[in-house]
Backbone bond lengths (Angstrom), bond angles and torsions (degrees), N, CA, C in turn:
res aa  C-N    CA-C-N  psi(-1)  N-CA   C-N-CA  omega(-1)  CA-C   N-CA-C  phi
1 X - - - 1.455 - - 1.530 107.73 -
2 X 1.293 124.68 125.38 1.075 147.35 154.60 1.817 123.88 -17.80
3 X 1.338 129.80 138.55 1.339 126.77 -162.32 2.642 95.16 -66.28
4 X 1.711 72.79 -42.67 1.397 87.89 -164.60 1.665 98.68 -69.40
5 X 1.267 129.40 -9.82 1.464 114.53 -168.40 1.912 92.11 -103.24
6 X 1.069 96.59 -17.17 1.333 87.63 171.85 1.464 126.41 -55.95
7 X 1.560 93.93 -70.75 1.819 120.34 151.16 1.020 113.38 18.71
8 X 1.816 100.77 -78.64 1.280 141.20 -143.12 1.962 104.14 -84.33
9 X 1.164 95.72 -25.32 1.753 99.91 -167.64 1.334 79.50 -96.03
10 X 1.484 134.84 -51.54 1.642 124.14 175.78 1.054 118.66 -16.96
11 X 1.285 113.21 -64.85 1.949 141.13 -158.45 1.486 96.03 -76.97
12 X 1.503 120.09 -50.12 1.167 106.32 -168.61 1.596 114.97 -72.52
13 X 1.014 132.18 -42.26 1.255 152.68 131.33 1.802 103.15 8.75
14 X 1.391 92.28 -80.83 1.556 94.05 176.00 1.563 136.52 -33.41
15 X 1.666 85.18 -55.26 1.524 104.52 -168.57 1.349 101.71 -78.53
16 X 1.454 126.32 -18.90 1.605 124.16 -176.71 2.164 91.44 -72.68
17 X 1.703 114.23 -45.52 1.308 92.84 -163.93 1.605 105.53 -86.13
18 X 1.506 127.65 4.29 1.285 108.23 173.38 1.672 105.60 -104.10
19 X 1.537 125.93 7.73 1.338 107.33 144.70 1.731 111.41 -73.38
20 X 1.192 123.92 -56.84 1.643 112.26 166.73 1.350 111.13 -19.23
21 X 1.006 139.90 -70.98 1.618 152.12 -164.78 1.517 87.00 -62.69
22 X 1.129 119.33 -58.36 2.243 108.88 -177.79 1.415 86.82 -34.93
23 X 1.694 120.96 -80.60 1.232 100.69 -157.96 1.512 132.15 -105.95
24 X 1.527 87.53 62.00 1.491 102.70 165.75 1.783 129.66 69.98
25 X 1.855 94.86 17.11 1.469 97.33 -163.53 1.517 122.84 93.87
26 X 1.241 105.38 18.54 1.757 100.03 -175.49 1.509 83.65 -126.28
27 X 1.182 92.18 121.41 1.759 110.46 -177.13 1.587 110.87 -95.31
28 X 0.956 116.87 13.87 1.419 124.17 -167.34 1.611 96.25 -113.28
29 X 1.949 117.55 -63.69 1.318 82.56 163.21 1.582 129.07 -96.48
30 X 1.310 124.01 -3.08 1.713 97.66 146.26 1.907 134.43 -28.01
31 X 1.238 93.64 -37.36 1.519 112.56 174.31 1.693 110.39 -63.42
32 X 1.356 99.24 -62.46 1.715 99.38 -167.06 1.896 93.93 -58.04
33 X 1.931 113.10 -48.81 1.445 95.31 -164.36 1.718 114.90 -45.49
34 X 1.168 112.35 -59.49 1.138 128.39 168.98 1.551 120.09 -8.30
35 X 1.378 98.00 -69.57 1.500 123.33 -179.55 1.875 117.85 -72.97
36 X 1.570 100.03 -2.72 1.456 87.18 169.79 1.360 103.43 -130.59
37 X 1.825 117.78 -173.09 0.978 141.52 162.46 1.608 124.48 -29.23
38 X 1.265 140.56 105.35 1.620 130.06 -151.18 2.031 86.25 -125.28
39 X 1.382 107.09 117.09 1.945 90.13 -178.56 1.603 94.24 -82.68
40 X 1.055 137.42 -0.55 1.232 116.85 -164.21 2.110 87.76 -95.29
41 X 1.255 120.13 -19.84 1.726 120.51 154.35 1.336 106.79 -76.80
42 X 1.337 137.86 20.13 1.621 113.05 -179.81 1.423 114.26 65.42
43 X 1.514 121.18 22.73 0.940 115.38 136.58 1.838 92.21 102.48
44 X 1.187 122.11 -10.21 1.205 147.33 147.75 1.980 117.75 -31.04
45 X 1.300 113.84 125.28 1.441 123.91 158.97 1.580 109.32 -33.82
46 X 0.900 174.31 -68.37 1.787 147.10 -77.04 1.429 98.40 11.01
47 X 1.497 127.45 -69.72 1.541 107.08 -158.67 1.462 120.29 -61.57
48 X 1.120 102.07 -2.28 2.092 113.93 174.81 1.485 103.82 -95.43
49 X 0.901 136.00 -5.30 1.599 153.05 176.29 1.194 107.94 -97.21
50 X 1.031 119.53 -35.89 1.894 124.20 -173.67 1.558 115.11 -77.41
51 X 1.431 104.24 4.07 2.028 110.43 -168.53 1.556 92.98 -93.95
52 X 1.446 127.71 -31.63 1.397 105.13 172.74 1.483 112.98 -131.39
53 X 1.309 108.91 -164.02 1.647 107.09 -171.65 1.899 125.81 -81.20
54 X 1.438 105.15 -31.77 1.372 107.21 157.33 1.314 122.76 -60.21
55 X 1.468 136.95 -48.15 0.874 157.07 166.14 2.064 121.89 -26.35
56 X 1.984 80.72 -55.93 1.096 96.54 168.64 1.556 137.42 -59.22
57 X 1.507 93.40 -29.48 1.589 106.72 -163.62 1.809 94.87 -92.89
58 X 1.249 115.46 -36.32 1.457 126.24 155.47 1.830 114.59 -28.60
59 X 1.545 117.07 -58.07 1.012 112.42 173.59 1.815 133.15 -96.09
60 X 1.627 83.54 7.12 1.448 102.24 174.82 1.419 104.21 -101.07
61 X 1.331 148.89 -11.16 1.358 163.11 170.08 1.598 99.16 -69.78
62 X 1.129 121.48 -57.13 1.820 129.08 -144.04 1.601 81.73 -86.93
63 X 1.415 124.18 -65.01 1.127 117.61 156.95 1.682 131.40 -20.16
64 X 0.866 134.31 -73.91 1.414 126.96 152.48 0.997 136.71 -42.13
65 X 2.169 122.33 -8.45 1.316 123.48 170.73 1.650 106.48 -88.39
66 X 1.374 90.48 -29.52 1.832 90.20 -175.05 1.480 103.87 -77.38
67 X 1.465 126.95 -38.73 1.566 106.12 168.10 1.565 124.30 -47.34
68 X 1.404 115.37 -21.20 1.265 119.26 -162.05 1.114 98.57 -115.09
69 X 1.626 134.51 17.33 1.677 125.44 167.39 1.367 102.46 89.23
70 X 1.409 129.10 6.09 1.601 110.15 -175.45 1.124 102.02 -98.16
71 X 1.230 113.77 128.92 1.836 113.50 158.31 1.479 123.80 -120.13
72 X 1.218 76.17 132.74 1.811 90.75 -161.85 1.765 105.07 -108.84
């Protein structure tokens, strides 16, 4: 495996356990957010966002507004 595919499973990795942490350790709905429609992505999956690195930081951003009360 590749330096960059590593990276890439790193990051994704991340952003999968700091949606967990959004909701508090319940991995079930971390799962559904993930798996649906997010408008603050344009209406976009997160888990279709998570295949590359912009994408990633896309759902690692929105993530960090909702910890912090922003809704976008």
């Amino acid at each position: 495996m590749s330096q960059d595919n590593v990276d890439l499973n790193t990051l994704r990795m991340t952003a999968i356990a700091e949606a967990v942490e959004l909701f508090e350790g319940n991995q079930k709905l971390a799962d559904q957010w993930l798996s649906g429609p997010v408008r603050a992505l344009g209406d976009k999956k997160p888990n279709d966002l998570l295949k590359y690195e912009e994408g990633i930081q896309q759902v690692r951003d929105v993530i960090g507004r909702l910890e912090h009360g922003i809704v976008t």
